[in-house]
DRENVEXFI-746896 format. One line per field, with one value per residue (C-alpha): residue number from 1; x, y, z. Coordinates in steps of 0.02 Angstrom, whole numbers. Layout:
N
num <- NUM	...
c1 <- X	...
c2 <- Y	...
c3 <- Z	...
//
This chain:
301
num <- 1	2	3	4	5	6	7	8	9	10	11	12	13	14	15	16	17	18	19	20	21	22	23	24	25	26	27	28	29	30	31	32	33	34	35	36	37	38	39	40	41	42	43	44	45	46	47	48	49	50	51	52	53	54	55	56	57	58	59	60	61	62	63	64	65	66	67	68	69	70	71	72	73	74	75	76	77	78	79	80	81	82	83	84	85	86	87	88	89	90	91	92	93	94	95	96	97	98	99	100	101	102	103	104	105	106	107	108	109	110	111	112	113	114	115	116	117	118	119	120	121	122	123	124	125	126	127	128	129	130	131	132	133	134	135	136	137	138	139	140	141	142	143	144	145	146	147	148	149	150	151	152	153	154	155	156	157	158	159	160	161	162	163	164	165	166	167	168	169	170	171	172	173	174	175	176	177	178	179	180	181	182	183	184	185	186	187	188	189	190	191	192	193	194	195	196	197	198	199	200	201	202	203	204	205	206	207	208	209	210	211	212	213	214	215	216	217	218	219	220	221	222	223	224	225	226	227	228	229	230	231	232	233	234	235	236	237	238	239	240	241	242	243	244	245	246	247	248	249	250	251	252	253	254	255	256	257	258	259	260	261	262	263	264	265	266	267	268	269	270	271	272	273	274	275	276	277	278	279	280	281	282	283	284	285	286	287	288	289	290	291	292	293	294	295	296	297	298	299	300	301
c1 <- 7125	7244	7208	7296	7214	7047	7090	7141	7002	6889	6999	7027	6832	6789	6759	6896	6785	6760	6930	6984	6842	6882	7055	6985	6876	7012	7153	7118	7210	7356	7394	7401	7260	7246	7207	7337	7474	7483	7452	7316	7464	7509	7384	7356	7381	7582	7574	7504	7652	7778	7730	7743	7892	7982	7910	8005	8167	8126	8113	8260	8348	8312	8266	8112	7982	7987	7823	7681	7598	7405	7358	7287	7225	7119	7216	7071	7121	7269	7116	6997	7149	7236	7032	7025	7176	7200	7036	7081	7253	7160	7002	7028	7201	7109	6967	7102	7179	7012	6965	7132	7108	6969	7125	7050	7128	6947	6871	6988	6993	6811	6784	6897	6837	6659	6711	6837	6690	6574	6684	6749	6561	6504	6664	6633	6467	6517	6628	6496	6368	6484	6549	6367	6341	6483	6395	6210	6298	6360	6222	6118	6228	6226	6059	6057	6182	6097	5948	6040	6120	5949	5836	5941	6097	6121	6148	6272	6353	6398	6448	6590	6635	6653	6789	6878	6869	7033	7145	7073	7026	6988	6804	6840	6945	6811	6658	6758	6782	6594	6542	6624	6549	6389	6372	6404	6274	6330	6525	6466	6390	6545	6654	6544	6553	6753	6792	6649	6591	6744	6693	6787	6638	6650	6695	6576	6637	6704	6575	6608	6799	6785	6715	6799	6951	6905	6847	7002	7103	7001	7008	7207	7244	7130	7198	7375	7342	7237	7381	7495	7313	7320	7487	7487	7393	7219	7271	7410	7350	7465	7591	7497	7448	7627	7672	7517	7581	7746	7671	7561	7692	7780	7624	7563	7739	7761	7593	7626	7786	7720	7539	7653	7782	7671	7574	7691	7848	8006	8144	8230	8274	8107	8000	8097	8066	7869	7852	7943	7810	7664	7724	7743	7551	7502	7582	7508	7310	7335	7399	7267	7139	7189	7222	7057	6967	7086	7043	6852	6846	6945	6827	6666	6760
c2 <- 6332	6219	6189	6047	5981	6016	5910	5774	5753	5749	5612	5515	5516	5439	5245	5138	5106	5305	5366	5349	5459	5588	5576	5627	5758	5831	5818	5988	6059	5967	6037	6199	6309	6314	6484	6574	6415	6445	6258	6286	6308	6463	6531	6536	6718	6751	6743	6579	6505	6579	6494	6350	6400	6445	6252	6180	6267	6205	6024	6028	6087	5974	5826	5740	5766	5606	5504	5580	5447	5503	5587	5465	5597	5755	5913	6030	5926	6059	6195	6108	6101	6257	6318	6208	6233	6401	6422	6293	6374	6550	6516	6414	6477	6635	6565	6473	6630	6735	6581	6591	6757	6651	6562	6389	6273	6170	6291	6316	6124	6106	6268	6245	6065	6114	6248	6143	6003	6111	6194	6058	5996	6181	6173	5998	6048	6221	6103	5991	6091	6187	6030	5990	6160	6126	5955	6020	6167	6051	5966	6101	6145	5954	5988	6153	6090	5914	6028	6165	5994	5936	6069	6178	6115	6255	6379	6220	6215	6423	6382	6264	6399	6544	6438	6429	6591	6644	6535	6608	6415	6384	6366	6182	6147	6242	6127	5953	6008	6046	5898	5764	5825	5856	5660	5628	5747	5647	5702	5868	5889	5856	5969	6120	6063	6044	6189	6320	6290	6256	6170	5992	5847	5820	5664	5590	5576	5761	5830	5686	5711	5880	5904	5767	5863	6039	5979	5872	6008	6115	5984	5951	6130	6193	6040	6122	6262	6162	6030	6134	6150	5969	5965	6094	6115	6181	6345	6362	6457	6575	6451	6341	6500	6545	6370	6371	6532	6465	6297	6430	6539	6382	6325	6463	6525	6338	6344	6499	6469	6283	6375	6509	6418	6272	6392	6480	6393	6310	6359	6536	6688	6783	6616	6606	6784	6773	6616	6708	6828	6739	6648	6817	6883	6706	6739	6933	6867	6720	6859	6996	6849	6818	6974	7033	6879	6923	7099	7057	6913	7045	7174	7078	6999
c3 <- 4524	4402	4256	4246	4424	4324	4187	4290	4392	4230	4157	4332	4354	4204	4231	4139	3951	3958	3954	3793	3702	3860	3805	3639	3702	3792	3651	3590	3777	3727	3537	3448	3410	3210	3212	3354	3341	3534	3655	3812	3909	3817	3818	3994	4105	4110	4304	4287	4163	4273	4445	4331	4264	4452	4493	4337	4395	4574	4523	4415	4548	4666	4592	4567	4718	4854	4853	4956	5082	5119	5283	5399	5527	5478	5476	5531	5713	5742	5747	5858	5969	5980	6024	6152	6249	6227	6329	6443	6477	6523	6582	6731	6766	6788	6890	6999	7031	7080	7197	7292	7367	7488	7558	7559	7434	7425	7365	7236	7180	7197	7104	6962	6926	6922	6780	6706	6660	6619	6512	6444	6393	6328	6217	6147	6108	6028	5916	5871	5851	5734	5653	5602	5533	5419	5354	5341	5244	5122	5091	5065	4923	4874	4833	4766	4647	4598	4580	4450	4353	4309	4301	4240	4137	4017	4196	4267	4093	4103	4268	4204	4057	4194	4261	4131	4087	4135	4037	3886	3786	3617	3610	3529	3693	3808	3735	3734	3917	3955	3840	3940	4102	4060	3995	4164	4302	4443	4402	4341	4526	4612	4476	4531	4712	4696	4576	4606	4784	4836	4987	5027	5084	5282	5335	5427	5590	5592	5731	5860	5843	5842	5988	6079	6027	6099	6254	6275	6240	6366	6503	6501	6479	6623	6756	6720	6857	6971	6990	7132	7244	7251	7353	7474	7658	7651	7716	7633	7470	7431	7383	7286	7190	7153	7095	6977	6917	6874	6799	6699	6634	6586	6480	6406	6333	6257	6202	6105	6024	6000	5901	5821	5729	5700	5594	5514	5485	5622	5534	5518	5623	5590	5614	5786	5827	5785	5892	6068	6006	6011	6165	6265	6170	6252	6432	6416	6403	6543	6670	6606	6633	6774	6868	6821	6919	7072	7078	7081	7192	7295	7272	7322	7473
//
């Protein structure tokens, strides 16, 4: 937690007539303490000033940061993704696999669409249902909050002064701080919801993208090994299973070196080595998957 990002958003909040007596509330983080001669800033923990510090020398370096544009697409969609096709890569890929060793390619295609739509469903709904979870969580601490604000301010006010606890304020600095939020519940709601919570408010169409996300991921991952079925003789199984095999080595190692270094980074030796990595982990689980349905559609042949 910044200070300075907690500062701004108590400025920032403030309608336009407000700002100048928060300006004067919060003067006192801006100028010496009488007492120690040290500003806020100095007297904030030393591993605090030197991340700042490291930034400075960062910027200086390089020049002043390019302009940011907004996201315009939620980044909890990479997620809901990764969940969905990484089922849908293994899960009917294995299923495909078992269903072979009845050498009739129907079956297979009528067997692996049935489980790839009702997959695809029972992961959407998973994702909504868990979407929806994450909204009625946050509103239940909407209230809870609202509730502490006004029947209990003095309880919402040590709230505020725990955070701040760390950077060691003046009390004069400390109180202009709690003073200009408590004239305000509604913004002293969302500064506990923001700062002590920490939880970000859902948007509220997260639960129908989510889920329309996950099951899309499920659907296009799981049609991957049913593909080669499509193109071969009825009878003539085993070679539609060895094509699906190669198409599903194929996808699962770019899946995994796609999830891996998306994650954690494109660039470097060590990046490159984690994402083969991940991509051979990803191969490993398809073919465990899917010798284990072979073996026991074998077994209860």
């Amino acid at each position: 937690m910044s200070l300075v990002s907690i500062v701004r958003f108590i400025f920032d909040s403030q309608p336009a007539t407000s700002r100048e007596r928060s300006e004067a509330l919060l003067n006192p983080l801006l100028h010496e303490d009488p007492e120690s001669g040290l500003s806020a800033t100095q007297r904030m923990p030393r591993a605090t000033i030197d991340s700042q510090e490291e930034e400075q020398v960062h910027e200086k370096a390089e020049g002043p940061p390019p302009l940011l544009k907004p996201q315009s697409w939620d980044p909890r969609l990479i997620p809901d993704a990764i969940i969905g096709l990484s089922d849908g890569l293994t899960v009917p890929f294995a299923l495909s696999a078992g269903l072979s060793g009845l050498g009739n390619t129907k079956i297979v295609i009528f067997g692996g669409l049935a489980e790839l739509i009702a997959g695809a469903i029972s992961m959407g709904l998973g994702g909504y249902l868990a979407a929806r979870s994450e909204v009625e969580f946050y509103q239940a601490t909407l209230s809870m909050t609202r509730l502490l604000v006004s029947k209990s301010p003095c309880k919402a006010t040590s709230l505020v002064r725990s955070l701040f606890a760390p950077y060691r304020l003046q009390p004069s600095a400390l109180d202009s701080i709690v003073s200009s939020l408590a004239i305000s519940p509604h913004l002293l709601v969302e500064f506990l919801m923001r700062f002590h919570h920490e939880i970000p408010k859902p948007a509220y169409h997260r639960a129908y993208v989510s889920a329309l996300t996950i099951a899309a991921g499920y659907f296009f991952g799981g049609i991957l090994p049913l593909l080669p079925y499509f193109f071969v003789e009825i009878d003539d199984v085993e070679s539609a299973f060895w094509w699906s095999v190669a198409v599903m080595i194929v996808a699962l190692f770019a899946f995994g070196y796609v999830k891996t270094c998306l994650l954690g980074g494109w660039k470097g030796r060590s990046n490159l080595f984690k994402g083969v990595r991940g991509a051979i982990q990803m191969v490993g689980v398809g073919g465990v998957a899917a010798s284990a349905s072979m073996i026991l559609v074998q077994a209860f042949s």
